[in-house]
Each structure stands twice: as structure tokens, then as C-alpha cells.
Chimera marker file (.cmm) of the C-alpha trace (Angstrom):
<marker_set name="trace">
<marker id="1" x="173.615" y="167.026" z="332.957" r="1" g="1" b="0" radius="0.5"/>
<marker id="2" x="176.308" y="168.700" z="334.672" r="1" g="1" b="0" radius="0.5"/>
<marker id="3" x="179.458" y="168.332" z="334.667" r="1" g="1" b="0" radius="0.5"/>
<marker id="4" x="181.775" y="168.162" z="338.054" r="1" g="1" b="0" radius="0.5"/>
<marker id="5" x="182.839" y="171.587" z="338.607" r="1" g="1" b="0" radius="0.5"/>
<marker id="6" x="186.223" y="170.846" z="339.775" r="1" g="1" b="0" radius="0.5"/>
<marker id="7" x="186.755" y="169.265" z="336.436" r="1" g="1" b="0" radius="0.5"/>
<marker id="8" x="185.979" y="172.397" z="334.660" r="1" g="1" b="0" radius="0.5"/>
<marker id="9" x="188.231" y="174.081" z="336.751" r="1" g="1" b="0" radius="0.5"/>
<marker id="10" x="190.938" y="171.899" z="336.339" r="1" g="1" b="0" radius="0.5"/>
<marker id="11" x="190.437" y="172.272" z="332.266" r="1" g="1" b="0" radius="0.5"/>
<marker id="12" x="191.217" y="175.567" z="332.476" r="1" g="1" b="0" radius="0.5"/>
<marker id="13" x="187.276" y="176.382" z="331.218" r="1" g="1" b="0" radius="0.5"/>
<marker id="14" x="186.707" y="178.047" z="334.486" r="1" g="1" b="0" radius="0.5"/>
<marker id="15" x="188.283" y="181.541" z="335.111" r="1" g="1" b="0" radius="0.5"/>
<marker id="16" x="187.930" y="184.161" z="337.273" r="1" g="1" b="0" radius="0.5"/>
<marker id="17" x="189.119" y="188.229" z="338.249" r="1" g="1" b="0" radius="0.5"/>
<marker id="18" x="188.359" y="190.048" z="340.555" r="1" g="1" b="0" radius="0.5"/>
<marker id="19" x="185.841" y="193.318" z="340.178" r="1" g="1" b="0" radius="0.5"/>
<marker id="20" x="183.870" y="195.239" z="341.795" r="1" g="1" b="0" radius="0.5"/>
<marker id="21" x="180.256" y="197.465" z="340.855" r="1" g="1" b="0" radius="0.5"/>
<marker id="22" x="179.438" y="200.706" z="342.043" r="1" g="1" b="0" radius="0.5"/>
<marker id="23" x="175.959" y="200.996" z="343.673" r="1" g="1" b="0" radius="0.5"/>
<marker id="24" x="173.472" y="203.742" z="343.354" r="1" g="1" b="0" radius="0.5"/>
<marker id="25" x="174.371" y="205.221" z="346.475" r="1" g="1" b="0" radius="0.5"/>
<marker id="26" x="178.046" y="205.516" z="344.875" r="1" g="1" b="0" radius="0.5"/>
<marker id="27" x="179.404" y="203.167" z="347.249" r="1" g="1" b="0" radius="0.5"/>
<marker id="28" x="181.907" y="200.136" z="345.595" r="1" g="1" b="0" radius="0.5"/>
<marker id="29" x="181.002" y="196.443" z="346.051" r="1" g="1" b="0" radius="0.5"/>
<marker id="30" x="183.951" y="193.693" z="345.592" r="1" g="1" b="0" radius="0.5"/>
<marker id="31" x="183.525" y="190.539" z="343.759" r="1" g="1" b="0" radius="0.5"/>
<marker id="32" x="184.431" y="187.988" z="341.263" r="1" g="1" b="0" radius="0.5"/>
<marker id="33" x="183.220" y="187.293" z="337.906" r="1" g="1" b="0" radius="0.5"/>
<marker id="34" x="183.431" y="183.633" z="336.915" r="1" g="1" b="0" radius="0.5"/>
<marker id="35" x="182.937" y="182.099" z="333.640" r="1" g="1" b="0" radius="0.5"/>
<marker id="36" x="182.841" y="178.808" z="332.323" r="1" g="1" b="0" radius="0.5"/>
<marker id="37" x="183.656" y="178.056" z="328.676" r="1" g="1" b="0" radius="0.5"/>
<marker id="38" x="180.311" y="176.176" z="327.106" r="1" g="1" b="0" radius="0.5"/>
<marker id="39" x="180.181" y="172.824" z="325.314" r="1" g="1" b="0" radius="0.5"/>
<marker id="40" x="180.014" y="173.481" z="321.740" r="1" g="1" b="0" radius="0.5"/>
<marker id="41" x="176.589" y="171.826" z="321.989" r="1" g="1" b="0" radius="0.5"/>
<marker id="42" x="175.281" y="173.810" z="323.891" r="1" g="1" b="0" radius="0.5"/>
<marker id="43" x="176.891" y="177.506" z="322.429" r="1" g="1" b="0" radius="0.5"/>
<marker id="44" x="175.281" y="176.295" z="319.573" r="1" g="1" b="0" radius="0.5"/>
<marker id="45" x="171.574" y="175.896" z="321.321" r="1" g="1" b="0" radius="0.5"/>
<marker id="46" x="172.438" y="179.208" z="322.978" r="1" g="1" b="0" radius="0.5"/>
<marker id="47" x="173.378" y="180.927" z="319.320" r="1" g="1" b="0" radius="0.5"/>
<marker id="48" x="170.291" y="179.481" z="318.027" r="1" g="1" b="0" radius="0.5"/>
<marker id="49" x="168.015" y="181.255" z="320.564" r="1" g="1" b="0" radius="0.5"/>
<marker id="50" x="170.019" y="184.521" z="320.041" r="1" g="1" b="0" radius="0.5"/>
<marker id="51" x="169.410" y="184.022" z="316.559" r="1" g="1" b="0" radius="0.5"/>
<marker id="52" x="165.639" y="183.768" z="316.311" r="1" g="1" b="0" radius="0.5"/>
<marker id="53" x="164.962" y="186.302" z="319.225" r="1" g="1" b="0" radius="0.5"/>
<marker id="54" x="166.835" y="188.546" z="317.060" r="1" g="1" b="0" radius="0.5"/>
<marker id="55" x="164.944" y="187.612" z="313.855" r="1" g="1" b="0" radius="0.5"/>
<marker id="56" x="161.565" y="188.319" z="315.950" r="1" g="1" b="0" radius="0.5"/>
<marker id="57" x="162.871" y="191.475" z="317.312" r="1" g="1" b="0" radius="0.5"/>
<marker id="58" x="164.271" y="192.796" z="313.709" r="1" g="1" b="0" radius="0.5"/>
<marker id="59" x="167.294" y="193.236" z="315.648" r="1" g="1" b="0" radius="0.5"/>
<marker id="60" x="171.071" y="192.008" z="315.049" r="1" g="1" b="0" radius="0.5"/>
<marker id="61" x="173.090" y="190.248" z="317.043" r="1" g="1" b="0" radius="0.5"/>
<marker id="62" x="176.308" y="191.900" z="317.773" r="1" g="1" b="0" radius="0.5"/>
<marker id="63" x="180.535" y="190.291" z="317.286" r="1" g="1" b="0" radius="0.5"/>
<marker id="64" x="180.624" y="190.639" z="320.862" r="1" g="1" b="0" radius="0.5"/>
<marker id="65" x="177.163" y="188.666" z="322.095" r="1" g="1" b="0" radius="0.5"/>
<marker id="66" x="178.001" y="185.948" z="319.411" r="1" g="1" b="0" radius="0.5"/>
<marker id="67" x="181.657" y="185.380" z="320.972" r="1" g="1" b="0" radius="0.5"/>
<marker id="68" x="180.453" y="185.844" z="324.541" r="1" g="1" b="0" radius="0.5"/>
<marker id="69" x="177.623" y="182.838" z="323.803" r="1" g="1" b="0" radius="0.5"/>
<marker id="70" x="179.831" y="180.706" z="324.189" r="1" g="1" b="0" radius="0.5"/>
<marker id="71" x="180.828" y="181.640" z="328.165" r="1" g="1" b="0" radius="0.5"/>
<marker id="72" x="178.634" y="181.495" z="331.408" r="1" g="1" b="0" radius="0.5"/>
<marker id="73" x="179.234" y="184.081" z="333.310" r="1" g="1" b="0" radius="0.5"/>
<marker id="74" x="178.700" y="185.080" z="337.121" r="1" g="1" b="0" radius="0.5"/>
<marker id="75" x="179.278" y="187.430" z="339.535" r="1" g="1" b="0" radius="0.5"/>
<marker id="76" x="179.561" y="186.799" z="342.952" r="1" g="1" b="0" radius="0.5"/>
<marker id="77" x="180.547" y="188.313" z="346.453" r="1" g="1" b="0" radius="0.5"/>
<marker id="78" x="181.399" y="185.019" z="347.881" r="1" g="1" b="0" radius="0.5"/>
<marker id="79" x="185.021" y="186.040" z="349.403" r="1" g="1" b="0" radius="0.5"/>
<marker id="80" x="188.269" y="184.833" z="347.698" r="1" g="1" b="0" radius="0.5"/>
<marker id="81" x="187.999" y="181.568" z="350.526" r="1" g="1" b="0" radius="0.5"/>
<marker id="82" x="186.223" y="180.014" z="348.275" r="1" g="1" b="0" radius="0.5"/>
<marker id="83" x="188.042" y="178.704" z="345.406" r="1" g="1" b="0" radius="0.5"/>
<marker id="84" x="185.929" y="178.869" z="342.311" r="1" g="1" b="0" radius="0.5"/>
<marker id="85" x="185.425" y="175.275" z="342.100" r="1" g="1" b="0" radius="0.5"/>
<marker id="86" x="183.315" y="176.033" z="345.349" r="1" g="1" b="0" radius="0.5"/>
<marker id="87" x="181.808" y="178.745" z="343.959" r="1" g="1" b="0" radius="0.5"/>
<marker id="88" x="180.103" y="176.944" z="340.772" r="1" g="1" b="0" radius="0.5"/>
<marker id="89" x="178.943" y="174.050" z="343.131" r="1" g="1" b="0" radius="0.5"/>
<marker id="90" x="177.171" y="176.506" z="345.335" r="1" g="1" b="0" radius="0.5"/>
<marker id="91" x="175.995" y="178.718" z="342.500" r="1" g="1" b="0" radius="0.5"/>
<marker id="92" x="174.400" y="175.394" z="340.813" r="1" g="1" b="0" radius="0.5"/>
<marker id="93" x="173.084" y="173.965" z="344.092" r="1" g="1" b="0" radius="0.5"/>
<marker id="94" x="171.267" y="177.114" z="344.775" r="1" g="1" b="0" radius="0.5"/>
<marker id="95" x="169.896" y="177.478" z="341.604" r="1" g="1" b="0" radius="0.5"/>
<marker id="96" x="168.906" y="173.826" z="341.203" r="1" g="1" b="0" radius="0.5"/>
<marker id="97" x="166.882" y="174.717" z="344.253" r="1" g="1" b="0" radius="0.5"/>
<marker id="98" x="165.709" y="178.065" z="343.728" r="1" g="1" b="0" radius="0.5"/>
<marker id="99" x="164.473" y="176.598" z="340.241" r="1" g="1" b="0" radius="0.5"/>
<marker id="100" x="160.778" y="176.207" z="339.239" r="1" g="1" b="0" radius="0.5"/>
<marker id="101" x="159.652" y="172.472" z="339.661" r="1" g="1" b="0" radius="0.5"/>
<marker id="102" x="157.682" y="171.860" z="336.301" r="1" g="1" b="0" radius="0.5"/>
<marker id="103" x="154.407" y="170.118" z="336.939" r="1" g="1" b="0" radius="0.5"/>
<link id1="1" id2="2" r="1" g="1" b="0" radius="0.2"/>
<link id1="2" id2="3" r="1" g="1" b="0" radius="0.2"/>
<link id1="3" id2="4" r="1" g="1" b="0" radius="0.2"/>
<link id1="4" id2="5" r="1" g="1" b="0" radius="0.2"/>
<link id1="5" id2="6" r="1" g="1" b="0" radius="0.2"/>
<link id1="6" id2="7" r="1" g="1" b="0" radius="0.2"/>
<link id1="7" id2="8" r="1" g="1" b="0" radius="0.2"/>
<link id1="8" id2="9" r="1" g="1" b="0" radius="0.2"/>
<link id1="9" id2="10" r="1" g="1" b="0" radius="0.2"/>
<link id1="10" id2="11" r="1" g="1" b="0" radius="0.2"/>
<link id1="11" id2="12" r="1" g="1" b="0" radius="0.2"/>
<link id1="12" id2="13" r="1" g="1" b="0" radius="0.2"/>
<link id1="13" id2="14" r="1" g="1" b="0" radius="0.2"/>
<link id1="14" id2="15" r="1" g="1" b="0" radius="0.2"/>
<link id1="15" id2="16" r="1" g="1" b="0" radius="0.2"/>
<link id1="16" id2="17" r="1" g="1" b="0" radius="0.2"/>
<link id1="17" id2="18" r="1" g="1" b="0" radius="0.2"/>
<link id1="18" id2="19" r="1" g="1" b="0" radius="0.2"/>
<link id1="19" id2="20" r="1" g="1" b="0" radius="0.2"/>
<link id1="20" id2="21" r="1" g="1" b="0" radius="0.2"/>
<link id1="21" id2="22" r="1" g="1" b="0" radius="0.2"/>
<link id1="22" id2="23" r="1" g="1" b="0" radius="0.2"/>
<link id1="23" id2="24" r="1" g="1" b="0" radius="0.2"/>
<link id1="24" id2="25" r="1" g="1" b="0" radius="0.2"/>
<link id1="25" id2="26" r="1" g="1" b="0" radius="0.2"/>
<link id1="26" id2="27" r="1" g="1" b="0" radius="0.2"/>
<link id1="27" id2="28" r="1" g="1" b="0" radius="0.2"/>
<link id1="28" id2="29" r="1" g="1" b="0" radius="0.2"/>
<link id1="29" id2="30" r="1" g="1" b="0" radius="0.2"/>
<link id1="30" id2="31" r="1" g="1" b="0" radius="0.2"/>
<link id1="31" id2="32" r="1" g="1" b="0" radius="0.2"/>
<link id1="32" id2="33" r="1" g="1" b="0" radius="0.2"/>
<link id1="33" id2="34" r="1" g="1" b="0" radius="0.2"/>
<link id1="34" id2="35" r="1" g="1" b="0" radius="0.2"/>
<link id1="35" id2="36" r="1" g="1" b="0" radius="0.2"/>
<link id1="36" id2="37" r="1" g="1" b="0" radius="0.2"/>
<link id1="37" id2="38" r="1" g="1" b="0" radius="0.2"/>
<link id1="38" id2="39" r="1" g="1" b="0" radius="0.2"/>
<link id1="39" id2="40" r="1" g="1" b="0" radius="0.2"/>
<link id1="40" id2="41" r="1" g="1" b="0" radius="0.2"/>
<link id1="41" id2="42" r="1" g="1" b="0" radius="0.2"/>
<link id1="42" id2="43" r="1" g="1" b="0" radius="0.2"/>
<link id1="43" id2="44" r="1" g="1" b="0" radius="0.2"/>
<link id1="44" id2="45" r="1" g="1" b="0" radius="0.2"/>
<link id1="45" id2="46" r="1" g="1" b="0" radius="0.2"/>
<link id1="46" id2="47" r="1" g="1" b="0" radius="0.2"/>
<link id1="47" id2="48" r="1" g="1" b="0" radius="0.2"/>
<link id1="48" id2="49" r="1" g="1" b="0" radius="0.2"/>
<link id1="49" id2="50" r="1" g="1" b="0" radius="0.2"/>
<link id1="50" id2="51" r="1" g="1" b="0" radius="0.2"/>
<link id1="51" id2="52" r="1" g="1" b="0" radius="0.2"/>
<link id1="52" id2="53" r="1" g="1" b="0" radius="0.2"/>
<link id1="53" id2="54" r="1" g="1" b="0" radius="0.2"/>
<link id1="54" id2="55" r="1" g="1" b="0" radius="0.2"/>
<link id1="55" id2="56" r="1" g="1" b="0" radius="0.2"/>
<link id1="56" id2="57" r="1" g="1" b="0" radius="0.2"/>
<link id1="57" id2="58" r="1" g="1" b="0" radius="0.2"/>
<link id1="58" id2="59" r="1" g="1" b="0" radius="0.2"/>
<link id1="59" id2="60" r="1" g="1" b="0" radius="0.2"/>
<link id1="60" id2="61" r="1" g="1" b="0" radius="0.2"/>
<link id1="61" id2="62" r="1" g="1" b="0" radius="0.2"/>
<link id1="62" id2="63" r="1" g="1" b="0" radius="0.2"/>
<link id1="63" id2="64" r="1" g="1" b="0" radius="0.2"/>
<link id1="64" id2="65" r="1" g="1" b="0" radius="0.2"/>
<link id1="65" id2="66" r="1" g="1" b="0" radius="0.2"/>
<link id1="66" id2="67" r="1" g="1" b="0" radius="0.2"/>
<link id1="67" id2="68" r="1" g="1" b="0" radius="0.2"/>
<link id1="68" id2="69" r="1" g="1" b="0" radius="0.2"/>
<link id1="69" id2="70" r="1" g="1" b="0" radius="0.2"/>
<link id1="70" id2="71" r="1" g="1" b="0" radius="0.2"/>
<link id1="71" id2="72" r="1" g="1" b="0" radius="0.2"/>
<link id1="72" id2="73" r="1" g="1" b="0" radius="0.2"/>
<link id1="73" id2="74" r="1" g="1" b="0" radius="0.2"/>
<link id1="74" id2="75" r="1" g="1" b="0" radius="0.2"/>
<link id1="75" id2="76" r="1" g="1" b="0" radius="0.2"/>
<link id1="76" id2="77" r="1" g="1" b="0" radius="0.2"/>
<link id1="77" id2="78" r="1" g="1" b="0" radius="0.2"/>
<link id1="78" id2="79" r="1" g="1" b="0" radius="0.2"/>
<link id1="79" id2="80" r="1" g="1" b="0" radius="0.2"/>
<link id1="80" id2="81" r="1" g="1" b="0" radius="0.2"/>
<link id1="81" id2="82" r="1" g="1" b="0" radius="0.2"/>
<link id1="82" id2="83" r="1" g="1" b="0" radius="0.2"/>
<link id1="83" id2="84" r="1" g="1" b="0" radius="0.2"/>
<link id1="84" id2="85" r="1" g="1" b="0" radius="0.2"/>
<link id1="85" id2="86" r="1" g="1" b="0" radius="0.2"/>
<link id1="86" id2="87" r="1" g="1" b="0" radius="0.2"/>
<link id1="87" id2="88" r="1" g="1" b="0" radius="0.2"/>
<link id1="88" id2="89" r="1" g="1" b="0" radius="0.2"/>
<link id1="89" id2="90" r="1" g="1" b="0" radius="0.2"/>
<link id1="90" id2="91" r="1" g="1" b="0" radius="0.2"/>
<link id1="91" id2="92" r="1" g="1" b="0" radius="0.2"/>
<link id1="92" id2="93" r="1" g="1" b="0" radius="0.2"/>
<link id1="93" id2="94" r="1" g="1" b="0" radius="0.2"/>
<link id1="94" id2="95" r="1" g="1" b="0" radius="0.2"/>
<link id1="95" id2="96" r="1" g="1" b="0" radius="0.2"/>
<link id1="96" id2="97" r="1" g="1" b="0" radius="0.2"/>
<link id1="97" id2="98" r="1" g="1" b="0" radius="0.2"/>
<link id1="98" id2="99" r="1" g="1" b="0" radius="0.2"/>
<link id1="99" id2="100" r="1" g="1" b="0" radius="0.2"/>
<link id1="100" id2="101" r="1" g="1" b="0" radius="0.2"/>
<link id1="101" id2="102" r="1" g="1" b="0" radius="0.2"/>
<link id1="102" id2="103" r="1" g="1" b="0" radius="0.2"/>
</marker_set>
């Protein structure tokens, strides 16, 4: 279930800056990072999976992936005209429909 993204916004669980990546061709590309703070539900289920892929892998899961499990992170080039409560609603309508239908 989701929750309305205006409400997470207004919570103070959304935040964004503004970045930018440099492309292989050495030319810069602006855009936002958003994150959204998790449910403690579901850091936990997210914890969990880092936990066991880890285990399988012989690997360990580092401070920083532990503390960032508990964010969801994006970044986007949709332009600064789009306040970030429209960004998650488009982000989660497009991947609601760019999603695998299961059966």
C-alpha cells in the first residue's frame, strides 16, 4: 500500500538537493535526488534481505548500507517545476506501470 505522497512530503520524510552526474562523454547532467524515509516495517524487511544476501555472499554489510536501508532514494531530471510531491506520484505511477504483471 502506498501512502499519499504529499503526506510524506508534508512529514518532512521526503527530501530533496539538487545534483548533477557527469556522463562518459564528460559532459554534466542536472538533477535531484529524492528520498523518502521508510516505515520501520519495511527497513526492517529491507535489512533482512541485506542480511541474508550478505550471509550467501560471505560478504558484510557495511555502517553506511545499514543506515541508508532505511531511505528510498531517486534521482531524477524532472526540472525544479515539479515539486517533489509531483515527482514521487509520477515516479510511482510509472513504475506501477512499467512493473511486471505476475500471472
Amino acid at each position: 500500500m502506498f501512502c499519499s505522497d504529499s503526506v510524506l512530503c508534508e512529514s518532512e520524510r521526503c527530501q530533496q538537493w539538487s545534483t548533477r552526474v557527469r556522463c562518459a562523454d564528460g559532459d554534466w547532467i542536472r538533477g535531484r535526488l529524492l528520498a523518502v524515509q521508510r516505515s520501520a516495517q519495511s527497513t526492517r524487511i529491507v535489512r533482512a534481505r541485506m542480511e541474508r544476501y550478505a550471509k550467501k555472499h560471505r560478504k558484510i554489510v557495511s555502517p553506511e548500507s545499514w543506515k541508508a536501508a532505511a531511505y528510498f532514494a531517486v534521482w531524477t531530471t524532472l526540472p525544479d517545476a515539479f515539486p517533489a510531491s509531483q515527482c514521487w506520484s509520477y515516479i510511482v505511477h510509472a513504475g506501477k506501470s512499467n512493473w511486471p504483471s505476475s500471472g
